[in-house]
PDB file of N, CA, C and O in Angstrom:
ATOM      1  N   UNK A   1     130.652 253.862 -42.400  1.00  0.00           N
ATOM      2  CA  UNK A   1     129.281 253.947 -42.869  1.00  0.00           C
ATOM      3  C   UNK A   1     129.194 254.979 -43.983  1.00  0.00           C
ATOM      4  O   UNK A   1     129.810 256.039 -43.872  1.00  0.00           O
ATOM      5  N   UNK A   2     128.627 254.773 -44.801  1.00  0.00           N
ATOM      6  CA  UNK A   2     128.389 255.618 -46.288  1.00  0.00           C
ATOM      7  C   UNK A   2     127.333 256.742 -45.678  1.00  0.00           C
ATOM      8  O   UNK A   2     126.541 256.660 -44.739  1.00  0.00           O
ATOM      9  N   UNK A   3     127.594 257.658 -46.451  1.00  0.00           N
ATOM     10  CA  UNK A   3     126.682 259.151 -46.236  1.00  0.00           C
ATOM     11  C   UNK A   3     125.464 258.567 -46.596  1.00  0.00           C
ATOM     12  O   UNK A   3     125.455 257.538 -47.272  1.00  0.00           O
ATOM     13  N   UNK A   4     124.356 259.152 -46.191  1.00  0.00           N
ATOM     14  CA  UNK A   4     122.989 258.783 -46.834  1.00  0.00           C
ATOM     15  C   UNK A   4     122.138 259.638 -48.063  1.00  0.00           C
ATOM     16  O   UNK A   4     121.949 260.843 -48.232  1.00  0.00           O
ATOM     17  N   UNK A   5     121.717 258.406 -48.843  1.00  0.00           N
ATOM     18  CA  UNK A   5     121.641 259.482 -49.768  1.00  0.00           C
ATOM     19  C   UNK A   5     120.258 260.788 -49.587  1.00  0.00           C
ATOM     20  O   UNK A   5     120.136 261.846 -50.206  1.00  0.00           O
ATOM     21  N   UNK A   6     119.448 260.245 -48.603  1.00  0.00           N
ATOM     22  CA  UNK A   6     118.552 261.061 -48.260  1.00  0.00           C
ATOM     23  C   UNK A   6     117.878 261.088 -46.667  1.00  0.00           C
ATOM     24  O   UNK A   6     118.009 260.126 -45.909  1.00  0.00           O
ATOM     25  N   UNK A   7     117.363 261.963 -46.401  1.00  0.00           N
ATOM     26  CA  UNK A   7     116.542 261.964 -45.201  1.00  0.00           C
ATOM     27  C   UNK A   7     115.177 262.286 -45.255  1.00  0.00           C
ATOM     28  O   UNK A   7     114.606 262.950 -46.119  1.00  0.00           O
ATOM     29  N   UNK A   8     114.594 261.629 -44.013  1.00  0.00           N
ATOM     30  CA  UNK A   8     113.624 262.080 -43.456  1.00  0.00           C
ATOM     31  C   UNK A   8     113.540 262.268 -42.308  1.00  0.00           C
ATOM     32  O   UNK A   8     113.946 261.594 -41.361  1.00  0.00           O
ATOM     33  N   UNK A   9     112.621 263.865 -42.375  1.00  0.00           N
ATOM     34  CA  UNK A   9     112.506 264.905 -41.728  1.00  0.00           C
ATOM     35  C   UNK A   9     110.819 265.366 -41.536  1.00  0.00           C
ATOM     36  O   UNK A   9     109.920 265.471 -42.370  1.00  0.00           O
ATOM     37  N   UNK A  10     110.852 265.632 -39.706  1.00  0.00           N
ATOM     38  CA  UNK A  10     109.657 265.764 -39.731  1.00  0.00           C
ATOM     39  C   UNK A  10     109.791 266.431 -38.383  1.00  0.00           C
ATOM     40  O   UNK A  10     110.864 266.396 -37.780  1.00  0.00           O
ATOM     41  N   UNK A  11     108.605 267.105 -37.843  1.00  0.00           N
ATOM     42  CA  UNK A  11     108.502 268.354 -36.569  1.00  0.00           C
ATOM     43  C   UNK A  11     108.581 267.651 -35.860  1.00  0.00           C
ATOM     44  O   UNK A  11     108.248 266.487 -36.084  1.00  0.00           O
ATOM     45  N   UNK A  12     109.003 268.010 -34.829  1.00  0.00           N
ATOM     46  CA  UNK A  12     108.602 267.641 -33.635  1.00  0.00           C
ATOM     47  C   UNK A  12     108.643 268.443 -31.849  1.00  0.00           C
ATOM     48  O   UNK A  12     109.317 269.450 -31.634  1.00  0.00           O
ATOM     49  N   UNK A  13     107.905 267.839 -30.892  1.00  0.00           N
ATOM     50  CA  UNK A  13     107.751 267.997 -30.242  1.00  0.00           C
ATOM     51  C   UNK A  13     107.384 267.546 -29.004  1.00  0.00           C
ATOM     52  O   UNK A  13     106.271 267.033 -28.883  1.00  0.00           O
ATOM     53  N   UNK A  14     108.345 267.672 -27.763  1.00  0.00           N
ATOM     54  CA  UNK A  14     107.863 266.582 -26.567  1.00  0.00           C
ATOM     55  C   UNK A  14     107.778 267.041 -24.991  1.00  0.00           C
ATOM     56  O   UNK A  14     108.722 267.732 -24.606  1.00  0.00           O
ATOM     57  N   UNK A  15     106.809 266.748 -24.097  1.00  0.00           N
ATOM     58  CA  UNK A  15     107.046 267.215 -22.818  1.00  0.00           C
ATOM     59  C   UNK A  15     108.182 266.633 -22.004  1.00  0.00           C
ATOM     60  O   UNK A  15     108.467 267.011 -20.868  1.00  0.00           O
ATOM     61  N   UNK A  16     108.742 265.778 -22.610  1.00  0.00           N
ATOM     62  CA  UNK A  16     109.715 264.862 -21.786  1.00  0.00           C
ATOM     63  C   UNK A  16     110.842 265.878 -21.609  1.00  0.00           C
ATOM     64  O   UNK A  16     111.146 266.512 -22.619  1.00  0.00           O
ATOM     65  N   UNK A  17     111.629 266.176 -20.274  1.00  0.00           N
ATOM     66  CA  UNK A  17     112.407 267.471 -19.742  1.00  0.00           C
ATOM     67  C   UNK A  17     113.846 266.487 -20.196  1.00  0.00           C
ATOM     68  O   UNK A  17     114.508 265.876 -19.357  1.00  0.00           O
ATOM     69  N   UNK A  18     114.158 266.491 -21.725  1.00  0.00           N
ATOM     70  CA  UNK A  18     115.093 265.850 -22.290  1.00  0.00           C
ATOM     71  C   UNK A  18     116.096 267.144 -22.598  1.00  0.00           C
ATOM     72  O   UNK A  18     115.874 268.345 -22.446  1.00  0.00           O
ATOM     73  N   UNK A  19     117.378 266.400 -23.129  1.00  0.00           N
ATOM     74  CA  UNK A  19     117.996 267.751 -23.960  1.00  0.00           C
ATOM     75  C   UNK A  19     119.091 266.862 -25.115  1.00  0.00           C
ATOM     76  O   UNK A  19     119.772 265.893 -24.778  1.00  0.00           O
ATOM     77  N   UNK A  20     119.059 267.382 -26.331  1.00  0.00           N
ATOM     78  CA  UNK A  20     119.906 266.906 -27.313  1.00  0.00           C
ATOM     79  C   UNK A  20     120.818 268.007 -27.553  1.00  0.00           C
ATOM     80  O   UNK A  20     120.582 269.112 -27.065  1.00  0.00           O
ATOM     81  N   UNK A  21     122.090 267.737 -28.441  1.00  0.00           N
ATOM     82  CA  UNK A  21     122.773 268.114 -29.346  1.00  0.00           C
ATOM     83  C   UNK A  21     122.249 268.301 -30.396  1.00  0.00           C
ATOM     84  O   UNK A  21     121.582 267.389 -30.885  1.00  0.00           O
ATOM     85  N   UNK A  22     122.457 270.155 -31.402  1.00  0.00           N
ATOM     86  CA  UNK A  22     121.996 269.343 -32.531  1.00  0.00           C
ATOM     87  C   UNK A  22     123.368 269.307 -33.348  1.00  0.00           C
ATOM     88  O   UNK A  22     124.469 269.811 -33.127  1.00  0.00           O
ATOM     89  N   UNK A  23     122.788 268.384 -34.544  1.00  0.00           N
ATOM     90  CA  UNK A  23     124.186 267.869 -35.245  1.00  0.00           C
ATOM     91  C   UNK A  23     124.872 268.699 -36.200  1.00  0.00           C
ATOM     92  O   UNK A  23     125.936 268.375 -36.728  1.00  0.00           O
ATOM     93  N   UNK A  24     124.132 269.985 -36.460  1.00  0.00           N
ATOM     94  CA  UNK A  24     124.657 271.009 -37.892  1.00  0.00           C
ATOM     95  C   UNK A  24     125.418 272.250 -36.511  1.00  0.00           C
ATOM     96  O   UNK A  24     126.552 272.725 -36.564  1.00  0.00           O
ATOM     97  N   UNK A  25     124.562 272.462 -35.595  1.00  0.00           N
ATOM     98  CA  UNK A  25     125.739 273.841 -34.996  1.00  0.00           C
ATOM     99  C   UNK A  25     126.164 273.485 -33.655  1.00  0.00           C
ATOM    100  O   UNK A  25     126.660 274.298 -32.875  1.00  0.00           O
ATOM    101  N   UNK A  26     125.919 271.985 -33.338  1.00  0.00           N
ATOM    102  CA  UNK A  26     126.196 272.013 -32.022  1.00  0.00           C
ATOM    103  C   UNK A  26     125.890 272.104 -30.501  1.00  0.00           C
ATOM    104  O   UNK A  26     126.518 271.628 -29.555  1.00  0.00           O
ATOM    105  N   UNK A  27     124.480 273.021 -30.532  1.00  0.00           N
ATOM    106  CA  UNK A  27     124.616 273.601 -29.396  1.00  0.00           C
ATOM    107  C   UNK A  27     123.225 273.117 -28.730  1.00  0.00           C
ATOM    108  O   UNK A  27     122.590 272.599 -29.649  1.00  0.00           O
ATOM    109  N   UNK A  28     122.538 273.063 -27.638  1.00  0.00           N
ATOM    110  CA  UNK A  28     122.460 272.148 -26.963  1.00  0.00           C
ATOM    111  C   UNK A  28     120.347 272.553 -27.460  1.00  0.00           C
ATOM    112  O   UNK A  28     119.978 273.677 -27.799  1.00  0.00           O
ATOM    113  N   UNK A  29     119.561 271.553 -27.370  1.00  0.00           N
ATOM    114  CA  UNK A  29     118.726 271.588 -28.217  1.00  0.00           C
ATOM    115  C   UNK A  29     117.281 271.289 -26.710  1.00  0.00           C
ATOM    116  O   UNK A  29     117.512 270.172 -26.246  1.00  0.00           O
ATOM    117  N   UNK A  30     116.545 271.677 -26.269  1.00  0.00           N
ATOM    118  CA  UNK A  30     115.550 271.276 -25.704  1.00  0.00           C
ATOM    119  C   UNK A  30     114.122 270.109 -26.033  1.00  0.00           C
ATOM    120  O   UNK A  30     113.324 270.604 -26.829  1.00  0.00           O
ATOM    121  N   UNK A  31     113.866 269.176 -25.706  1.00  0.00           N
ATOM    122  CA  UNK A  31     113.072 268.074 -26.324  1.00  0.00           C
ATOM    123  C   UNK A  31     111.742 269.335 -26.214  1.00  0.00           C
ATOM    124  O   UNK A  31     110.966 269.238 -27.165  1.00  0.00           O
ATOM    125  N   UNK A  32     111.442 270.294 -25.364  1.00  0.00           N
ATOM    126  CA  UNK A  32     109.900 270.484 -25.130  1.00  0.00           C
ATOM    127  C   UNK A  32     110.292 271.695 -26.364  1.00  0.00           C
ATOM    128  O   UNK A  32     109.236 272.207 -26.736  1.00  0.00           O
ATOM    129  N   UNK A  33     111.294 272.190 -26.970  1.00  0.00           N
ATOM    130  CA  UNK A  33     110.810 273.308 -27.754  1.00  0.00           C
ATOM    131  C   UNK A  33     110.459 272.696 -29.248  1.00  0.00           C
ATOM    132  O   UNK A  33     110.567 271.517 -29.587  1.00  0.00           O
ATOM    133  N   UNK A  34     110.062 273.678 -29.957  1.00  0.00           N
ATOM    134  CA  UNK A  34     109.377 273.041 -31.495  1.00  0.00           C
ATOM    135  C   UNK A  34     111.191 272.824 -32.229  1.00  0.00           C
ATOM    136  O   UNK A  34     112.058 273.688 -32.361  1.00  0.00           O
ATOM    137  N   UNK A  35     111.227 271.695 -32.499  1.00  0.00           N
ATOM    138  CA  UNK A  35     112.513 271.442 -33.429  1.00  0.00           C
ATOM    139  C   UNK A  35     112.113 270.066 -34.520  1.00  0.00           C
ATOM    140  O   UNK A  35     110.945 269.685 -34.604  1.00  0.00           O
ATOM    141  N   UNK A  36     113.150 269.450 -35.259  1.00  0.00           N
ATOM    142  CA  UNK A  36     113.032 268.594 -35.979  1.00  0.00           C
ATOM    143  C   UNK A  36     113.621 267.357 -35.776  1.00  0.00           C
ATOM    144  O   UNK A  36     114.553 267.438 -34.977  1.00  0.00           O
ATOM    145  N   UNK A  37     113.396 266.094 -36.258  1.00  0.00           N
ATOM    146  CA  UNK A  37     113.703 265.236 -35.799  1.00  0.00           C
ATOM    147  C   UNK A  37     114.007 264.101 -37.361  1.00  0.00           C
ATOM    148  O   UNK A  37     113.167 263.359 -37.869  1.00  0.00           O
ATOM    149  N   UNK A  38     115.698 264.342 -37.896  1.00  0.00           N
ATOM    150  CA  UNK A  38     116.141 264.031 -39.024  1.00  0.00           C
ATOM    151  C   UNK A  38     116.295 262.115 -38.993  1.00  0.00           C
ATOM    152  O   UNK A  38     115.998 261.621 -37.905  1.00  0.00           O
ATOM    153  N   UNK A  39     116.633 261.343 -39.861  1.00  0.00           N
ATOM    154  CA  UNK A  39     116.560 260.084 -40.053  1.00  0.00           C
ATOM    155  C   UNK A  39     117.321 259.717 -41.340  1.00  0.00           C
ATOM    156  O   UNK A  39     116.889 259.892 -42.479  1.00  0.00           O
ATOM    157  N   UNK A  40     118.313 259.272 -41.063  1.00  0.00           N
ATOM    158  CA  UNK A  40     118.974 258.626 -42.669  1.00  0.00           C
ATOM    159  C   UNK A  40     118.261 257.905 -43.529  1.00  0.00           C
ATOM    160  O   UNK A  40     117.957 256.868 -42.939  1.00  0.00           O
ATOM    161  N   UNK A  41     117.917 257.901 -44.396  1.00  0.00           N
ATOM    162  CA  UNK A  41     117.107 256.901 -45.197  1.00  0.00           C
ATOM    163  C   UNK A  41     115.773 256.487 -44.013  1.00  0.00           C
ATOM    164  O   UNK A  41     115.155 255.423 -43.978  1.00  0.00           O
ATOM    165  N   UNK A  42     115.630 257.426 -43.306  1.00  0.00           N
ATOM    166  CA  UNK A  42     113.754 256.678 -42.381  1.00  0.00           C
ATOM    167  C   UNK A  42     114.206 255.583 -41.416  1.00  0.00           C
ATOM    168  O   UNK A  42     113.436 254.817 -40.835  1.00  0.00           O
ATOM    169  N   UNK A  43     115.748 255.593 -41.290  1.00  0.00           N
ATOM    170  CA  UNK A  43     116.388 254.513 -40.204  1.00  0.00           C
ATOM    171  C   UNK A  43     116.317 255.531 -38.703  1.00  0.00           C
ATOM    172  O   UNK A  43     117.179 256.324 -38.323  1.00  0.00           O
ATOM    173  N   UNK A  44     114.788 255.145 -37.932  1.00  0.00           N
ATOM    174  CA  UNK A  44     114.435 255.781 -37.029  1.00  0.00           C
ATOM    175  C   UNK A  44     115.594 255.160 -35.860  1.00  0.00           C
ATOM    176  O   UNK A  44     115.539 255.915 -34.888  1.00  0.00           O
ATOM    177  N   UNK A  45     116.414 254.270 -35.668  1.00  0.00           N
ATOM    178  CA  UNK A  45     116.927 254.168 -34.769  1.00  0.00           C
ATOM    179  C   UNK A  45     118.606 254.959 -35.169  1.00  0.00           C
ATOM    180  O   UNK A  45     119.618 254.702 -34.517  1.00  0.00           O
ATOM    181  N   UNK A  46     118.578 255.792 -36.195  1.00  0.00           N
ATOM    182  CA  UNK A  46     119.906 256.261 -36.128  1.00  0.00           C
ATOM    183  C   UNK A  46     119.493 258.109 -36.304  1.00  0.00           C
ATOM    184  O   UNK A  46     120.033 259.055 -36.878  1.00  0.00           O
ATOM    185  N   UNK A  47     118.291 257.932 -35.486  1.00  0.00           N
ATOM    186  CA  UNK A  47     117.502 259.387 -35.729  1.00  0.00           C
ATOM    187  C   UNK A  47     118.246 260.498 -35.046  1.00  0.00           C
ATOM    188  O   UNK A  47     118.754 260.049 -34.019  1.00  0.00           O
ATOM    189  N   UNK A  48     118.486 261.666 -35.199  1.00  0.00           N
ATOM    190  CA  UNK A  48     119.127 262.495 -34.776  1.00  0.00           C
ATOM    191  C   UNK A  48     117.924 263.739 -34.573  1.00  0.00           C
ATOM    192  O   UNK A  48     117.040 263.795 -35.428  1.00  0.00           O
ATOM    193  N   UNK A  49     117.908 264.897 -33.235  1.00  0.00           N
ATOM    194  CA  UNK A  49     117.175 265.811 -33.249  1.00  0.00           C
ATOM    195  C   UNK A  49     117.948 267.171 -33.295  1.00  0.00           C
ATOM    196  O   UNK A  49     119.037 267.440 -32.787  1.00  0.00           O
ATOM    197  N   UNK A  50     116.878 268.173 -34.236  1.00  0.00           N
ATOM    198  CA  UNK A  50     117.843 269.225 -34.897  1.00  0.00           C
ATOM    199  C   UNK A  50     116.911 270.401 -34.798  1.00  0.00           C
ATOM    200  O   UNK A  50     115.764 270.383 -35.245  1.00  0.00           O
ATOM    201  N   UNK A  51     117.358 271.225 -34.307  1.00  0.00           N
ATOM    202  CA  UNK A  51     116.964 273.252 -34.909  1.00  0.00           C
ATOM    203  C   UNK A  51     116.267 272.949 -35.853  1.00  0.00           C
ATOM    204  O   UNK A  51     116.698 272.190 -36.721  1.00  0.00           O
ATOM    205  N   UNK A  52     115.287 273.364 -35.890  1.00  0.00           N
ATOM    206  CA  UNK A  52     114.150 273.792 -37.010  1.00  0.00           C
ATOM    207  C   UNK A  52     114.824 274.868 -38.255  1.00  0.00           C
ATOM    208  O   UNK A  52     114.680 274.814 -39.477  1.00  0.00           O
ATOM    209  N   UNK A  53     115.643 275.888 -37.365  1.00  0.00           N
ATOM    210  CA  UNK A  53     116.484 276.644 -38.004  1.00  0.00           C
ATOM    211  C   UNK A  53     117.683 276.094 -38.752  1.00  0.00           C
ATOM    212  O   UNK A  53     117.876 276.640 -39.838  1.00  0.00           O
ATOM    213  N   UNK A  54     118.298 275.397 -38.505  1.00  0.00           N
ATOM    214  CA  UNK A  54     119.351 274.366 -38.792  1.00  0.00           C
ATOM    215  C   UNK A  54     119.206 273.659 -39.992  1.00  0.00           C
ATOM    216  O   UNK A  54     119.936 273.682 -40.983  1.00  0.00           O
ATOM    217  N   UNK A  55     117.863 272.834 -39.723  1.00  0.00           N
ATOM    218  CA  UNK A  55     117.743 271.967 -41.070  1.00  0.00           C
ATOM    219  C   UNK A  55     117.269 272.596 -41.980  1.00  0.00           C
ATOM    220  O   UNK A  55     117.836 272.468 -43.065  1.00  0.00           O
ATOM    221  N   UNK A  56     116.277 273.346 -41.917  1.00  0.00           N
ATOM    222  CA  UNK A  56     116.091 274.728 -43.015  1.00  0.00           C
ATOM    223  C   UNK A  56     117.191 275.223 -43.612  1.00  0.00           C
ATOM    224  O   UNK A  56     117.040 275.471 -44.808  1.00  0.00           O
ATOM    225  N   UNK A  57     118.531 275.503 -43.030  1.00  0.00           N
ATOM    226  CA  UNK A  57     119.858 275.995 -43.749  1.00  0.00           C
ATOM    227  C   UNK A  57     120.263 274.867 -44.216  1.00  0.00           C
ATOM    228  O   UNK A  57     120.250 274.660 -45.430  1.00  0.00           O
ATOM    229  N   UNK A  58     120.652 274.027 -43.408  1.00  0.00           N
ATOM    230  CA  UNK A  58     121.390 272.850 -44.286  1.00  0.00           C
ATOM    231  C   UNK A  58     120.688 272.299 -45.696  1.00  0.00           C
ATOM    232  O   UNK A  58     121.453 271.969 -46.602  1.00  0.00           O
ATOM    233  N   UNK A  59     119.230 272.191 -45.901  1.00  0.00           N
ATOM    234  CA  UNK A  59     118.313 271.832 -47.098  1.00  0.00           C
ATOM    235  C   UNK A  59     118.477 273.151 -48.084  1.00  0.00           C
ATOM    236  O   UNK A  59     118.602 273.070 -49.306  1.00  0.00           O
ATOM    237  N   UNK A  60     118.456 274.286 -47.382  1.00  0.00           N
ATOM    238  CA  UNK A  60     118.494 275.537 -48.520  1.00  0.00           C
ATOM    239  C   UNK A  60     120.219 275.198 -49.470  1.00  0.00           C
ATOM    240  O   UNK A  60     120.360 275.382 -50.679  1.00  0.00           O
ATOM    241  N   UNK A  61     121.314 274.692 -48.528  1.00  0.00           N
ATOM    242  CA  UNK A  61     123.045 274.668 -48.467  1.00  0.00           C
ATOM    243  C   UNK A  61     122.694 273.612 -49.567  1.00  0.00           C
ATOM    244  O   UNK A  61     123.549 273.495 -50.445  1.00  0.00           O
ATOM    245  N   UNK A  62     121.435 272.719 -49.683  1.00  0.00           N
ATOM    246  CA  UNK A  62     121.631 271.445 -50.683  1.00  0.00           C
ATOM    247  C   UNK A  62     123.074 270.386 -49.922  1.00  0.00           C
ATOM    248  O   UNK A  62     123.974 269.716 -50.429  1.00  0.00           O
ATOM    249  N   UNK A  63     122.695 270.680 -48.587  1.00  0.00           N
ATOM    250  CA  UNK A  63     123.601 269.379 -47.912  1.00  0.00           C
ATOM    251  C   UNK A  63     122.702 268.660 -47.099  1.00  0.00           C
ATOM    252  O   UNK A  63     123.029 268.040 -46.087  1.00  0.00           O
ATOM    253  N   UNK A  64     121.116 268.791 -47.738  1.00  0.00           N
ATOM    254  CA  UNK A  64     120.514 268.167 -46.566  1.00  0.00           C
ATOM    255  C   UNK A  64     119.147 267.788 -47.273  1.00  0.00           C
ATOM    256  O   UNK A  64     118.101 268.409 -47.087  1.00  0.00           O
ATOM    257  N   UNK A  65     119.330 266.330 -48.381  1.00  0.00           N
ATOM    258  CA  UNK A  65     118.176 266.075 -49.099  1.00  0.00           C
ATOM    259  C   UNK A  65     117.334 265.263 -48.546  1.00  0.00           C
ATOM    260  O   UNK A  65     117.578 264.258 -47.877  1.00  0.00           O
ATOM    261  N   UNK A  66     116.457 265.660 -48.800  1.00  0.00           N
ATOM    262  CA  UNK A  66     115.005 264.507 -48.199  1.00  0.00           C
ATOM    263  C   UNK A  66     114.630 263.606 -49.262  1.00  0.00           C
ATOM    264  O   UNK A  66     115.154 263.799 -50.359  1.00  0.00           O
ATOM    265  N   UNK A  67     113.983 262.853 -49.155  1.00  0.00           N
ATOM    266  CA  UNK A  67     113.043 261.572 -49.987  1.00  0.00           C
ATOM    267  C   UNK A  67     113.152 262.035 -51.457  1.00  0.00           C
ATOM    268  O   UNK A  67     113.806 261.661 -52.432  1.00  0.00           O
ATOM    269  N   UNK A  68     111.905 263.361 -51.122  1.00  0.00           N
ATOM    270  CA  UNK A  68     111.510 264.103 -52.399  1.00  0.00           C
ATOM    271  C   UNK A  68     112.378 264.404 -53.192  1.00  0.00           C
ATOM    272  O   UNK A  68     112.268 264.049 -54.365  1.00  0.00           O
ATOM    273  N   UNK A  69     113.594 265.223 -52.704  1.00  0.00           N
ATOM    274  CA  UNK A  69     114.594 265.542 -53.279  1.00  0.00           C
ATOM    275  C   UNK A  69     115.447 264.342 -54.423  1.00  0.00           C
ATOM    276  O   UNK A  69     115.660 264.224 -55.629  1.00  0.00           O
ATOM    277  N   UNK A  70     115.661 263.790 -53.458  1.00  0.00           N
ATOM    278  CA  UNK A  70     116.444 262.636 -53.654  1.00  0.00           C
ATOM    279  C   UNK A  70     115.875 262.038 -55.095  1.00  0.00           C
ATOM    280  O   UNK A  70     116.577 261.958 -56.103  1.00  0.00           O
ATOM    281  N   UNK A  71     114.346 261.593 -55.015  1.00  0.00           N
ATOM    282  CA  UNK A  71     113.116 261.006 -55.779  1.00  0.00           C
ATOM    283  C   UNK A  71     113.830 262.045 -57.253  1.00  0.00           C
ATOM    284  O   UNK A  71     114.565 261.739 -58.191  1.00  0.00           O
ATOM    285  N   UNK A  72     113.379 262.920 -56.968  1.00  0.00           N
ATOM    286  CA  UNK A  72     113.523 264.072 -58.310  1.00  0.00           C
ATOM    287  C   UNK A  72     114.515 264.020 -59.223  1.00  0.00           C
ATOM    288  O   UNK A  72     114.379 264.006 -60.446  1.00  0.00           O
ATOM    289  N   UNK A  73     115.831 263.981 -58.404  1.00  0.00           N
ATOM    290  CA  UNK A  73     117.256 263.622 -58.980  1.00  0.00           C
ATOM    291  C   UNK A  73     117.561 262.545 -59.821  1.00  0.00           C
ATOM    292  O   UNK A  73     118.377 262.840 -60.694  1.00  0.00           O
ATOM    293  N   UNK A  74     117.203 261.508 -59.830  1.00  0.00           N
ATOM    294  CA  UNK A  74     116.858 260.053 -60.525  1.00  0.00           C
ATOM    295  C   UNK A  74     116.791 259.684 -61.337  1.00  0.00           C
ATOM    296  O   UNK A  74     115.836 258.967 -61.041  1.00  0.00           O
ATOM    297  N   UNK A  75     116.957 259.470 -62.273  1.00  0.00           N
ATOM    298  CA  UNK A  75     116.842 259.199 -64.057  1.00  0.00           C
ATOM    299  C   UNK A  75     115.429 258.429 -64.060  1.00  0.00           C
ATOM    300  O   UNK A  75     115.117 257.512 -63.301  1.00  0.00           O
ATOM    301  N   UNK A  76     114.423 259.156 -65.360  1.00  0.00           N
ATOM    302  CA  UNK A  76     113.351 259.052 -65.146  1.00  0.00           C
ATOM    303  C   UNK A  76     113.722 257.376 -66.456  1.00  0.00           C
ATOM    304  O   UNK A  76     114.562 257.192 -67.337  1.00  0.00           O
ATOM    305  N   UNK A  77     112.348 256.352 -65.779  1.00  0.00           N
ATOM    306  CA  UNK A  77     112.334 255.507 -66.912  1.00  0.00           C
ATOM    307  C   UNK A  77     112.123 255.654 -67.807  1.00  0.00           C
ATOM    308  O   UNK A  77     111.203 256.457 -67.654  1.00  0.00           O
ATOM    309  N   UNK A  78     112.260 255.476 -69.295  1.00  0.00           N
ATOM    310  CA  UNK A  78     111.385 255.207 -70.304  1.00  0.00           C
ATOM    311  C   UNK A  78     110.952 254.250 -70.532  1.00  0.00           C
ATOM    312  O   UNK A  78     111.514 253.237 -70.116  1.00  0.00           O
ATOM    313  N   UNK A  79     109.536 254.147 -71.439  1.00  0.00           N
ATOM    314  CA  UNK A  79     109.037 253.347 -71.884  1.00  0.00           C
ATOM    315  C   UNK A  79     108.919 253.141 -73.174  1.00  0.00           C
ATOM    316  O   UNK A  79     107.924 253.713 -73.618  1.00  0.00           O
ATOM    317  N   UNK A  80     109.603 252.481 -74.072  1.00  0.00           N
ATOM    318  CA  UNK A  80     109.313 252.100 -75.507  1.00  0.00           C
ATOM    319  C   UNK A  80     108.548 251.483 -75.632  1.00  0.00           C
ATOM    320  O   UNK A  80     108.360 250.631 -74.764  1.00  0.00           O
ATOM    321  N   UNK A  81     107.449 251.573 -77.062  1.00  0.00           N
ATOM    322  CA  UNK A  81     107.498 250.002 -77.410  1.00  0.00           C
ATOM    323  C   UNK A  81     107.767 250.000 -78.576  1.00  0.00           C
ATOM    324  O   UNK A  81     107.713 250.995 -79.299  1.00  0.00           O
ATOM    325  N   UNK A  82     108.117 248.807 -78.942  1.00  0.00           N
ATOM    326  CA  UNK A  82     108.645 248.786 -80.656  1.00  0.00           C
ATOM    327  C   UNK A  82     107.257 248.068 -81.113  1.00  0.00           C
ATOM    328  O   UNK A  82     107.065 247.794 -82.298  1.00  0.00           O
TER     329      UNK A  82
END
C-alpha cells in the first residue's frame, strides 16, 4: 500500500472503556481520554487513534500532513486567455 499523501485529523473522545495503540510512540492509548483520531486520505475504515501529543509532533516533524497541507503544496492553476 502507498503512503498517503494526506490525513485527516480530528479530536476525539469516548465513554466506551476501550484501549488503543498509538501508532507514532506506541504506547497504550485510553478511548475515554481526550486524543485524536487520524485517517489516510478520510478512509475512516483504515482510521487509526493517536496522542493528541503525538500528532502535534509528527505535523510540527512535517511527517504528518493533513488536507490543508497537502491542498497548499499543489501547483496553483493558471488561467490565460489569449
Amino acid at each position: 500500500m502507498e503512503a498517503p499523501r494526506w490525513w485527516t485529523v480530528r479530536r476525539a473522545h469516548s465513554n466506551r472503556p476501550a484501549t488503543y495503540r498509538c501508532p507514532f510512540c506506541g504506547g497504550l492509548l485510553h478511548a475515554m481520554s481526550e486524543h485524536m483520531v487520524i485517517a489516510p486520505e478520510g478512509d475512516v475504515e483504515h482510521r487509526r487513534h493517536a496522542h493528541s501529543e503525538c500528532v502535534a509532533a509528527e505535523h510540527r516533524a512535517g511527517r504528518l500532513h493533513t488536507y490543508d497541507d497537502w491542498r497548499k503544496a499543489q501547483p496553483r492553476k493558471r488561467w490565460f486567455r489569449r
